[in-house]
Short mmCIF file of the C-alpha atoms (twelve columns), coordinates in Angstrom:
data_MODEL
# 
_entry.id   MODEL 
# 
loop_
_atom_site.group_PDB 
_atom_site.id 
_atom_site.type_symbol 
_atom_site.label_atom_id 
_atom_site.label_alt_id 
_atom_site.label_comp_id 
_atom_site.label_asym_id 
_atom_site.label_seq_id 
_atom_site.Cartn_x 
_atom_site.Cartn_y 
_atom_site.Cartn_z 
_atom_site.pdbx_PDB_model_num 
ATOM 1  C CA . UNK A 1  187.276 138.912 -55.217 1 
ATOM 2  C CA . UNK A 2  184.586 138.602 -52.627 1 
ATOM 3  C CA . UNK A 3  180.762 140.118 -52.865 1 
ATOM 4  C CA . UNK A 4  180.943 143.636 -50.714 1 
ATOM 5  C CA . UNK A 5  177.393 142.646 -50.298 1 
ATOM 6  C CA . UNK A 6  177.555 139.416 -47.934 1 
ATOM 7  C CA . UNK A 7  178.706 139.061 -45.050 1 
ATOM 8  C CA . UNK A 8  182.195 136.776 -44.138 1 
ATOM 9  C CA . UNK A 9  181.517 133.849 -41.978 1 
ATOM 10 C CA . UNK A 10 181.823 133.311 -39.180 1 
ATOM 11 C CA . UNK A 11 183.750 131.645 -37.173 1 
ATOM 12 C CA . UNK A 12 183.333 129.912 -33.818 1 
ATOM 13 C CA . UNK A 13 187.032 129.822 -31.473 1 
ATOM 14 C CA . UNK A 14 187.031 128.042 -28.338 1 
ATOM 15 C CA . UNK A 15 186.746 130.975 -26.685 1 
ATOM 16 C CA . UNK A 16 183.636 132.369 -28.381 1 
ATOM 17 C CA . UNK A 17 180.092 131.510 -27.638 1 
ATOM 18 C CA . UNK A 18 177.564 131.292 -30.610 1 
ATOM 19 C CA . UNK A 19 176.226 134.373 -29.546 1 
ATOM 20 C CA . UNK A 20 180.033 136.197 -30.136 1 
ATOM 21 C CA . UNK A 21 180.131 136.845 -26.652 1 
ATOM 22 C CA . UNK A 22 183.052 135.539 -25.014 1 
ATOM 23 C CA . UNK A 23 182.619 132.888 -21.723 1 
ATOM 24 C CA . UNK A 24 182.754 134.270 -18.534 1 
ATOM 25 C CA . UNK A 25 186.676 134.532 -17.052 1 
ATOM 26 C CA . UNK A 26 187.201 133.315 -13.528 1 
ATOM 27 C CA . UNK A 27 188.076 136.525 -12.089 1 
ATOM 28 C CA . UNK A 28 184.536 137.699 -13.577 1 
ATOM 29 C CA . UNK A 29 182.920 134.967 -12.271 1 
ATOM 30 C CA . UNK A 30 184.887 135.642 -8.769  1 
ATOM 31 C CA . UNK A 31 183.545 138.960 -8.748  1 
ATOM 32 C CA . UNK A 32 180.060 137.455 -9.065  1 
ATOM 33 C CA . UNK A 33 180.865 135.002 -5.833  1 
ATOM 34 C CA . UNK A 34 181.974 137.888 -4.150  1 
ATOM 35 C CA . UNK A 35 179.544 139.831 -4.614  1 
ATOM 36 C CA . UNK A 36 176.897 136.940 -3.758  1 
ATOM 37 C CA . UNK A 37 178.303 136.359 -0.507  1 
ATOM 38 C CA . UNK A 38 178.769 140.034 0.434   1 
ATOM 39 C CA . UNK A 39 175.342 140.561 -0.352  1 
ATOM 40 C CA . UNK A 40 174.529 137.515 1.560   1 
ATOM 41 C CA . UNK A 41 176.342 138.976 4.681   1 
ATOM 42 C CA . UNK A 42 174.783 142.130 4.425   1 
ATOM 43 C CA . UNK A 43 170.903 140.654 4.088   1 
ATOM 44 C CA . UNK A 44 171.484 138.639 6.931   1 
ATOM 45 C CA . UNK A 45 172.912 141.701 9.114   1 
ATOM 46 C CA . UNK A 46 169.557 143.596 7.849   1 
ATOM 47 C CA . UNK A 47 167.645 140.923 8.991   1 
ATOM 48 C CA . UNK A 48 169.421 141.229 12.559  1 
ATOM 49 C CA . UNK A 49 168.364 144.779 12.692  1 
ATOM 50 C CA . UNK A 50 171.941 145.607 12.460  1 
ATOM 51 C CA . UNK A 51 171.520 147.716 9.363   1 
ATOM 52 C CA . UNK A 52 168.140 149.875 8.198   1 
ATOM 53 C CA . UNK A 53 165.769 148.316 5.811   1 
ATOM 54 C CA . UNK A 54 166.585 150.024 2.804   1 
ATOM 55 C CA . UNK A 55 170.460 148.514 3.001   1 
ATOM 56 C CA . UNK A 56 168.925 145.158 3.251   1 
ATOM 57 C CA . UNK A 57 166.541 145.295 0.316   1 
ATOM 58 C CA . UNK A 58 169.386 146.549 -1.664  1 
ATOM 59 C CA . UNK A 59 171.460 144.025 -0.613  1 
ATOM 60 C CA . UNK A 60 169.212 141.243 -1.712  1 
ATOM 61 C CA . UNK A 61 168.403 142.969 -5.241  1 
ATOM 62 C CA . UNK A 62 172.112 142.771 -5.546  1 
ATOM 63 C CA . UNK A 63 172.549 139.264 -4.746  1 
ATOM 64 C CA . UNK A 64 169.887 138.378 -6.820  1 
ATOM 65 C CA . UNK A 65 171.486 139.749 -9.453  1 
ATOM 66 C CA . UNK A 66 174.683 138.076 -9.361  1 
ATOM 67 C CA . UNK A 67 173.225 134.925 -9.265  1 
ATOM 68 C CA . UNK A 68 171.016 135.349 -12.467 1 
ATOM 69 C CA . UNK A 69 174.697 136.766 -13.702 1 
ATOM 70 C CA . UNK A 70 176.088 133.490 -12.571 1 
ATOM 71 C CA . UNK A 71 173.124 131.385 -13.424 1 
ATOM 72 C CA . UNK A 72 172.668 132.920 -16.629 1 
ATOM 73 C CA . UNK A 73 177.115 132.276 -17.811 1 
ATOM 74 C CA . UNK A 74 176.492 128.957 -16.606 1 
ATOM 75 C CA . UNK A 75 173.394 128.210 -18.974 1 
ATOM 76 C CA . UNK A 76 175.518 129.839 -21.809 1 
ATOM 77 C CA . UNK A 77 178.214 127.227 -21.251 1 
ATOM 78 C CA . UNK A 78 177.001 124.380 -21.084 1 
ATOM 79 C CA . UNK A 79 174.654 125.384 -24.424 1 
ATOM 80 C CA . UNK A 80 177.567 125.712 -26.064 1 
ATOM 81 C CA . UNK A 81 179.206 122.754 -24.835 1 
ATOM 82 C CA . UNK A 82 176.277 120.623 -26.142 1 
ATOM 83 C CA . UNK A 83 176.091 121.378 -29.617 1 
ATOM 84 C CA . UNK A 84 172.527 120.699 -29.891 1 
ATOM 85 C CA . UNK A 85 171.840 123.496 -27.349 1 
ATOM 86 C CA . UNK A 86 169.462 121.367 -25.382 1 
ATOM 87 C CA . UNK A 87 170.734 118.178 -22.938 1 
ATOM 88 C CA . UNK A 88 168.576 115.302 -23.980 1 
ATOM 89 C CA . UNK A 89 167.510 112.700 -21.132 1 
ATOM 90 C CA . UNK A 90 168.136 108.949 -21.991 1 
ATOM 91 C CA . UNK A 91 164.955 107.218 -22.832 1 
# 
């Protein structure tokens, strides 16, 4: 009979992250590169003059977004990928 007071372990699939989160799926991270270049497409029409200021600074604060999002998944992968959490540089 186990202690009600502790918790089970834990256990790491190859689908979990240490954090418990699970990795980012491709049609997340599609979503992310869609929504990267739209904002891209958008900004750059702003900056033509097509489109009023306001849609262009929301554009950008959008596509900044996704690619912390992006940036950020990455970063998670790799970390726990390494095992050690940081890559080491040869000496």
């Amino acid at each position: 009979m186990s202690d009600p007071r502790t918790l089970p372990a834990r256990t790491l699939s190859a689908r979990t992250l240490p954090t418990g989160r699970p990795p980012l799926t491709r049609r997340a991270a599609a979503a992310l590169w869609a929504l990267v270049v739209l904002g891209a497409a958008v900004n750059v029409l702003s900056s033509a003059g097509v489109l009023p200021l306001a849609v262009g600074v929301a554009a950008g604060v959008l596509t900044l977004s996704g690619v912390v999002a992006l940036v950020v998944a990455r970063r998670r992968q790799r970390r726990a990928g390494s095992g050690t959490g940081t890559p080491r540089r040869a000496a």
